[in-house]
C-alpha positions in Angstrom: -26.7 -2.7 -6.9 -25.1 -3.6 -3.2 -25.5 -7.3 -4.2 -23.7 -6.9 -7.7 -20.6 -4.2 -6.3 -20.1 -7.3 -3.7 -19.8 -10.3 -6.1 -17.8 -8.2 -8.0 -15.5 -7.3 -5.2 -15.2 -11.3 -4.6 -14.4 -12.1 -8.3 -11.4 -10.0 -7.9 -10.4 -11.7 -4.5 -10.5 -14.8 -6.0 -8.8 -14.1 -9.0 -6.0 -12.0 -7.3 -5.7 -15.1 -4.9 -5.4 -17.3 -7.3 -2.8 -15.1 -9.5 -0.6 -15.2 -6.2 -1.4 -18.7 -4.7 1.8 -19.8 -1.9 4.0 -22.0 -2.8 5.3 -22.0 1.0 2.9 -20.4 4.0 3.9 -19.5 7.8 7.8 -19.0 7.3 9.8 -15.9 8.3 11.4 -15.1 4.7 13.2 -12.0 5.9 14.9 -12.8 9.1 12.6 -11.1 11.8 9.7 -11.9 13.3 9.2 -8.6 14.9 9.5 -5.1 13.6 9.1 -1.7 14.9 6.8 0.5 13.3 5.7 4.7 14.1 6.2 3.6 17.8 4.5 0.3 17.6 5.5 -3.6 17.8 4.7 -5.9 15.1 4.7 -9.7 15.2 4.5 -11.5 12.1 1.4 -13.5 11.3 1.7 -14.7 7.9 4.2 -15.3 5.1 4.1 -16.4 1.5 6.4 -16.8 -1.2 4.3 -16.7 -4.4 4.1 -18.5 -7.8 4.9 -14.7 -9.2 8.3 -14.5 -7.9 7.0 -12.6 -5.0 7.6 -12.8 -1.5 5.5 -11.6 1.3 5.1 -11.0 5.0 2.6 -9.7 7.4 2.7 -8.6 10.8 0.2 -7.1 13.2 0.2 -5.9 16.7 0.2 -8.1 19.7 -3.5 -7.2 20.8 -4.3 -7.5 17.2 -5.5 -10.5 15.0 -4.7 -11.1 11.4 -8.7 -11.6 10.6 -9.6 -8.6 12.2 -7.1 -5.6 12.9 -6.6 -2.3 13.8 -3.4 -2.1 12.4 -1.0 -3.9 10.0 2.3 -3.6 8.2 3.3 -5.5 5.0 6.6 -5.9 3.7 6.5 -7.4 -0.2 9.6 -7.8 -2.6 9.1 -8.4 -6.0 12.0 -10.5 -8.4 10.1 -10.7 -11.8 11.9 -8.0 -13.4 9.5 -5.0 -13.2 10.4 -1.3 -11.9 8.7 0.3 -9.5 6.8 2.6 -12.1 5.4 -0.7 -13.3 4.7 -1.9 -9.9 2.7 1.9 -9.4 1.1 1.8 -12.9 -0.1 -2.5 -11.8 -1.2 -1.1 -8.7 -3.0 2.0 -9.6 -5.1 0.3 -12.2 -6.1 -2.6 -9.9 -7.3 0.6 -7.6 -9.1 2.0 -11.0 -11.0 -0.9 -11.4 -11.7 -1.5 -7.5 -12.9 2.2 -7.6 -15.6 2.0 -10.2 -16.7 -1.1 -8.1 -17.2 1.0 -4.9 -14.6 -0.7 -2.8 -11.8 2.1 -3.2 -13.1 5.6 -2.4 -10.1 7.1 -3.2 -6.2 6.7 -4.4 -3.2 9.1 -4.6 0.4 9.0 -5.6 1.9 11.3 -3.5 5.2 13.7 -3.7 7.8 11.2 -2.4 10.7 13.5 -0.8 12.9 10.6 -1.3 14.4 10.6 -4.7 14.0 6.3 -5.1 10.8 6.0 -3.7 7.1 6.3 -5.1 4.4 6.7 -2.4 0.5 5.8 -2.9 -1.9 6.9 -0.9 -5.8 5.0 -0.7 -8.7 4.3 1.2 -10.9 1.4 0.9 -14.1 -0.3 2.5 -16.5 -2.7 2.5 -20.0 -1.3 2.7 -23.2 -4.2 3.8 -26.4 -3.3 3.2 -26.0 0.3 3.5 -23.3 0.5 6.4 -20.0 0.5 6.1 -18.7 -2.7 7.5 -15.0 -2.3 7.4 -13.0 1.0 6.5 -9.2 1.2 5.7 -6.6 3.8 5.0 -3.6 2.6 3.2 0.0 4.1 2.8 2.4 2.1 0.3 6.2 3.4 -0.2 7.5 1.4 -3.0 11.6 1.1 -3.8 14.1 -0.2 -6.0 16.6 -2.4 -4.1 19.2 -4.8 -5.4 17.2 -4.9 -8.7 14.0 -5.8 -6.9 10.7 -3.8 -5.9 10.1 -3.9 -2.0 7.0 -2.2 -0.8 6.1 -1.1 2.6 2.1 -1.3 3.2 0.6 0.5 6.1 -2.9 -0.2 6.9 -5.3 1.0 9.7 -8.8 -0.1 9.7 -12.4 0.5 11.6 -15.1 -1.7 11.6 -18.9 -0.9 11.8 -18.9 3.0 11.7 -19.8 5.9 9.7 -17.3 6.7 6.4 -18.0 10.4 7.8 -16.3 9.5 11.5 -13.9 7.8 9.7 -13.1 10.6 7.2 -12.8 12.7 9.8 -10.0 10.6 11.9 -8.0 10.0 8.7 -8.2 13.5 8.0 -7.0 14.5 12.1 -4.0 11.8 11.9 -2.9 11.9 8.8 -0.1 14.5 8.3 1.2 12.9 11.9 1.1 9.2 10.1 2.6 10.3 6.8 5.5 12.1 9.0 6.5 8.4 10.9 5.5 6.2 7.9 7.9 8.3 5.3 10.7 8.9 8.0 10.3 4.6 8.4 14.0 2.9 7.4 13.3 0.1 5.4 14.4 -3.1 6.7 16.6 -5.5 4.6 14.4 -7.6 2.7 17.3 -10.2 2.1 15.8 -13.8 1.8 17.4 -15.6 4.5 
């Protein structure tokens, strides 16, 4: 069963990766290669501008790497014409699908208390043999701007610990992290 939830969980990497393949890699789309975050700097590490009409952008923390993080913020902005109920409704039936798979434990869309935005709320992991290898808990804002999406991604992982220590710390910090991730101005998301 372990075996069969993780080729599973690779099919839909590799189709996902190939739906979104770069067409360019490693350039700062957006006009800063730093960005402030719930008290925390964030370099960017990786950029893309997809066959999909997306762009995206990633950025970690200094004492962090992009292959293994604590902590990492995603800015994406969608031009293909969809509203952010679509982008929601995409994103809540990937999280479904990833669900009945094992690899999402749970997903919410929370009560946004800023008219234009729709928040989502999930957590994640990767379980080997038995223990969990990787957790993650995931905040997404998603907006409406100049006729595009933009969404704001929040993730904060632990590696090679119990889902029940991990429930517990998502559970202490949370209200705290929803308080500075919601309160978060988005930057402009201009293509520069």
């Amino acid at each position: 069963m372990q075996m069969e939830r993780k080729r599973h969980f690779v099919l839909l990497m590799v189709v996902w990766v190939m739906a979104v393949l770069p067409v360019f890699s490693q350039k700062d789309f957006f006009g800063f290669n730093e960005i402030e975050v719930a008290g925390e700097t964030y370099q960017l590490k990786w950029s893309a501008k997809m066959k999909n009409g997306r762009i995206l952008e990633e950025f970690v923390r200094a004492k962090d790497d992009l292959g293994k993080y604590e902590k990492k913020v995603v800015f994406e902005k969608s031009s293909v014409g969809k509203s952010v109920a679509d982008e929601v409704n995409s994103d809540m039936a990937k999280l479904a699908l990833m669900k009945e798979q094992s690899i999402v434990f749970n997903f919410n869309q929370l009560e946004s208390d800023q008219p234009d935005e729709v928040w989502l709320e999930y957590t994640q992991g990767n379980v080997q043999g038995g223990t969990p290898f990787l957790l993650e808990w995931n905040f997404c804002r998603y907006k409406n701007v100049d006729g595009c999406v933009v969404l704001f991604r929040y993730r904060q992982r632990v590696y090679d610990t119990k889902e029940e220590s991990f429930t517990k710390k998502v559970e202490k910090g949370r209200e705290a992290w929803l308080s500075k991730l919601t309160s978060f101005p988005f930057p402009d998301l201009k293509e520069k």
